[in-house]
N, C-alpha and C positions, 0 to 999 in steps of 0.2 A: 504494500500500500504506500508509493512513494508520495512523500507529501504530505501524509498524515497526523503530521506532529504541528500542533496548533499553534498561536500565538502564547497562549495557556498552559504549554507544557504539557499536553497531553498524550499519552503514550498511543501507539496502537494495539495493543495487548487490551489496554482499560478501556478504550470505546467497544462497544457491541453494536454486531452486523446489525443493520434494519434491514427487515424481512418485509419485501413491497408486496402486494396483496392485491390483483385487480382484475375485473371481469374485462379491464379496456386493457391497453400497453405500460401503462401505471404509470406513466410521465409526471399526473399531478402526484401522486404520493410522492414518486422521488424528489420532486421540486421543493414540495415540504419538509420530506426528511433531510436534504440538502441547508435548505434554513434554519431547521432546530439545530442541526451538528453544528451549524456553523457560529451559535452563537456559544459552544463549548472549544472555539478555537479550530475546530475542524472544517478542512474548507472538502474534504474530498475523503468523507465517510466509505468504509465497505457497503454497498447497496446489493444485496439479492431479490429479482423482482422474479416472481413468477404469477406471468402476467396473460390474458383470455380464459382465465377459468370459465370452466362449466357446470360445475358442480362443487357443492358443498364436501364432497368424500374427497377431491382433490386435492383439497384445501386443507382438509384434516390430513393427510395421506401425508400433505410436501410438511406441515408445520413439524408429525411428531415426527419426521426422518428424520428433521434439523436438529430436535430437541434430543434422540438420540445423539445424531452428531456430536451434538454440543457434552454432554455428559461423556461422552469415548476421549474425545480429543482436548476439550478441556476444563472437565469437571465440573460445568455450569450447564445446566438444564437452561436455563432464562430466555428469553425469547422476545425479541420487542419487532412488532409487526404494526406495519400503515398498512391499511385498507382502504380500499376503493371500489365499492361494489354496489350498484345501481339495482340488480334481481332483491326485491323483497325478499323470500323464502330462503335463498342460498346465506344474505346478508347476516337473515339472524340466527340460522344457526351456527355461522363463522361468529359472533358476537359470543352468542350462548356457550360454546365453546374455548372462547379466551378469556369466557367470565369460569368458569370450570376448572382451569388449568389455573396453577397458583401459580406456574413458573414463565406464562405467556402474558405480555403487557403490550395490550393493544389500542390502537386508537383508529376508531372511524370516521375518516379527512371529508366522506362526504355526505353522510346523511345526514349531522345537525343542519347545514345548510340549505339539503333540499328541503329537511322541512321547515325553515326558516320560511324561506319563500311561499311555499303552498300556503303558510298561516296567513304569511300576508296579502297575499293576492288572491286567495281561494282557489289556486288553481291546482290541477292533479298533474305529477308530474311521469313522463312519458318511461320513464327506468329504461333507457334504452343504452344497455353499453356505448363507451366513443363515441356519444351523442355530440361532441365536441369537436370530433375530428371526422363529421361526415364530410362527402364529397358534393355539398350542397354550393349552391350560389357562392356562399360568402367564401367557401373554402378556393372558387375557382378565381374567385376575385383577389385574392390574397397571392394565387399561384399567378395571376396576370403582373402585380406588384410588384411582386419581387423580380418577374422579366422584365419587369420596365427598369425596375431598379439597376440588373444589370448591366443593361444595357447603357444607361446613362451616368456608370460610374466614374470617375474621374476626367469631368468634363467632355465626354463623350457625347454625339449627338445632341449639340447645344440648340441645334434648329426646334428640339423640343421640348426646351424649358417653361415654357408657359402651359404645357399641360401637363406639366407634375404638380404634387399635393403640394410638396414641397423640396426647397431647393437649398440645399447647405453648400458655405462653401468655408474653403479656409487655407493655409496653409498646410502643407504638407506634414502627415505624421499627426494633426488635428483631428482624428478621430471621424474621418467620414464618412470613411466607407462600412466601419463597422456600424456607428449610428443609421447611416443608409438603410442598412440588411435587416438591424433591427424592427425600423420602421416599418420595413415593407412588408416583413412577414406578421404584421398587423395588419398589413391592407391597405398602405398609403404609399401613393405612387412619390418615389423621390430621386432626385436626380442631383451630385453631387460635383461641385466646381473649385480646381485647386486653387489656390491665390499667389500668383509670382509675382514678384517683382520688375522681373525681367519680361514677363508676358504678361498683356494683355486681355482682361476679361474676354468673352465674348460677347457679342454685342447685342445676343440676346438676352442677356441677365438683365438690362434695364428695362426691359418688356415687363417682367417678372412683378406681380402685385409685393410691392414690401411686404405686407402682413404673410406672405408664403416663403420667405426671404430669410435664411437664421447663418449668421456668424459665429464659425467654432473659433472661440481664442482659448491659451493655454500663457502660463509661463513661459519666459523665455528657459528657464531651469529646467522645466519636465521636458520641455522641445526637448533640448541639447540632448536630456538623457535619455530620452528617446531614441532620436536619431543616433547617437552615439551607438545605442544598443543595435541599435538595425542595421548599422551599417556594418558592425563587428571587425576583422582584421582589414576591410576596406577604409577605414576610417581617412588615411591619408591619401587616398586614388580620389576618395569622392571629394577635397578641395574645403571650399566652407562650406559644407552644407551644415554639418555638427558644428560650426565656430559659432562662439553667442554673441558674438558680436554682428556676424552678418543675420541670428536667429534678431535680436534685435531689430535690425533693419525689415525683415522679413514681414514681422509681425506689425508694425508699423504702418508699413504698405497698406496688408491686409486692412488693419485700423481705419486707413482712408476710406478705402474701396467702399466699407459698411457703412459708415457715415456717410456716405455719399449717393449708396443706393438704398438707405435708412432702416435698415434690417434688425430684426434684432437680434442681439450677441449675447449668447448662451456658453459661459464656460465649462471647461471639459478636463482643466486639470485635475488631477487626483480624484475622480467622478467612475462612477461605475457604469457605462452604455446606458445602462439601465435607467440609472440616475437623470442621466442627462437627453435622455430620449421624452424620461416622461416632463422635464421643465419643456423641451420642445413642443409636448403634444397640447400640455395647459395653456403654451402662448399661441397654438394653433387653433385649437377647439374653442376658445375665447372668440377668436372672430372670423370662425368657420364652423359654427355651433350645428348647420347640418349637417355635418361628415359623420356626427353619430348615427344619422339615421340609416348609412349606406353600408358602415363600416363594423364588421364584429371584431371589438378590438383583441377580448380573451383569443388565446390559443389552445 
């Protein structure tokens, strides 16, 4: 398990496997169990998902081979299991089941929520496995996104900037193309433009509605170490690209360019994609409040 050893000194030996549990591919349990370990220092938990169940004897079947496992090899019966199971009937007897075993510690990530909603809305809900990742509209909409996305990544096909959702640009090693990829497999068409010094925007960027318009800046500190890392034993072939001094000039530039096509500027240093995706989407949805109606943001 390389990697395993947390900010918190956490051994790999002391954390315990989570056991993913799902009638779908269990993507959301492991996203979960990913969060909880991580707030023990652990960024990259042992995860075992055994995931399309069909039955409740399955379920019983993988948990006590584990629980054996676990007693042969290292003396601990315990068992800590996410679930994700949408079949009423299969669900509670896997519940009734981890309420049985003293050594199985389990949590169910999604029935308090379905019935959350049913209470509030009165509606009955469809229990349909990967109801999330069916092949429906919104899913082919998301798959159109992200070809667009490709397509217009680092200033590429600027004749079509006016019909992305949205348009990042910045300097190089500023975080765009990952923000881009992000975005898109949300379902927002976006198309991404580097910022040189030495070259010239395209001249379709000022078509572009400001409010769809987001500047990535960073540090001139995190550039350097950046690029320093990227370039690795190139360091001296690639010229200034890593000097901070010309990283200064660089960003400067950039500086101009946004104030002048009045964009807004969204920082990205020490920020998580994540982080900096979703202050993008607040200054977007703010004054493009129908994009929710088009768009399924969950995945």
């Amino acid at each position: 398990m390389d990697g395993f050893l947390g900010e918190g000194g956490v051994k790999p030996e002391s954390f315990p496997t989570i056991h993913v549990v799902s009638d779908s591919i269990g993507e959301t349990a492991r996203t979960v169990a990913q969060a909880a370990a991580a707030q023990f220092g652990v960024t990259n938990p042992k995860i075992e998902v055994l995931g399309k169940v069909k039955s409740y004897e399955e379920v019983r079947d993988h948990l006590e081979e584990h629980a054996r496992y676990h007693v042969k090899q290292l003396g601990d019966d315990k068992l800590l299991v996410f679930y994700t199971l949408v079949h009423g009937e299969m669900r509670d007897k896997v519940s009734a089941f981890i309420r049985e075993s003293p050594n199985v510690y389990g949590v169910d990530l999604l029935t308090p929520s379905i019935d959350a909603i049913a209470a509030v809305s009165g509606l009955v809900p469809d229990c349909t496995p990967g109801a999330l990742r069916v092949a429906d509209i919104n899913y082919f909409h998301r798959v159109e996104a992200l070809e667009f996305t490709i397509e217009h990544d680092d200033g590429r096909n600027p004749q079509d900037l006016t019909r992305a959702d949205m348009v990042l640009l910045g300097v190089s090693r500023a975080s765009k193309t990952p923000l881009s990829i992000y975005l898109a497999q949300h379902g927002y068409h976006v198309a991404n433009v580097p910022v040189d010094p030495a070259t010239a925007p395209p001249p379709e960027i000022f078509e572009v509605d400001p409010t769809r318009l987001f500047g990535l800046m960073t540090s001139p500190e995190v550039l350097t170490d950046i690029r320093t890392q990227r370039l690795g034993k190139a360091t001296k072939a690639a010229g200034r690209y890593a000097d901070l001094e010309f990283i200064y000039e660089d960003l400067e530039s950039a500086r101009k360019l946004m104030r002048r096509l009045g964009c807004v500027v969204i920082r990205t240093d020490k920020r998580a994609v994540e982080e900096t995706a979703q202050e993008i989407l607040s200054h977007y949805l703010r004054n493009h409040p129908a994009a929710t109606d088009m768009i399924v943001q969950a995945l």
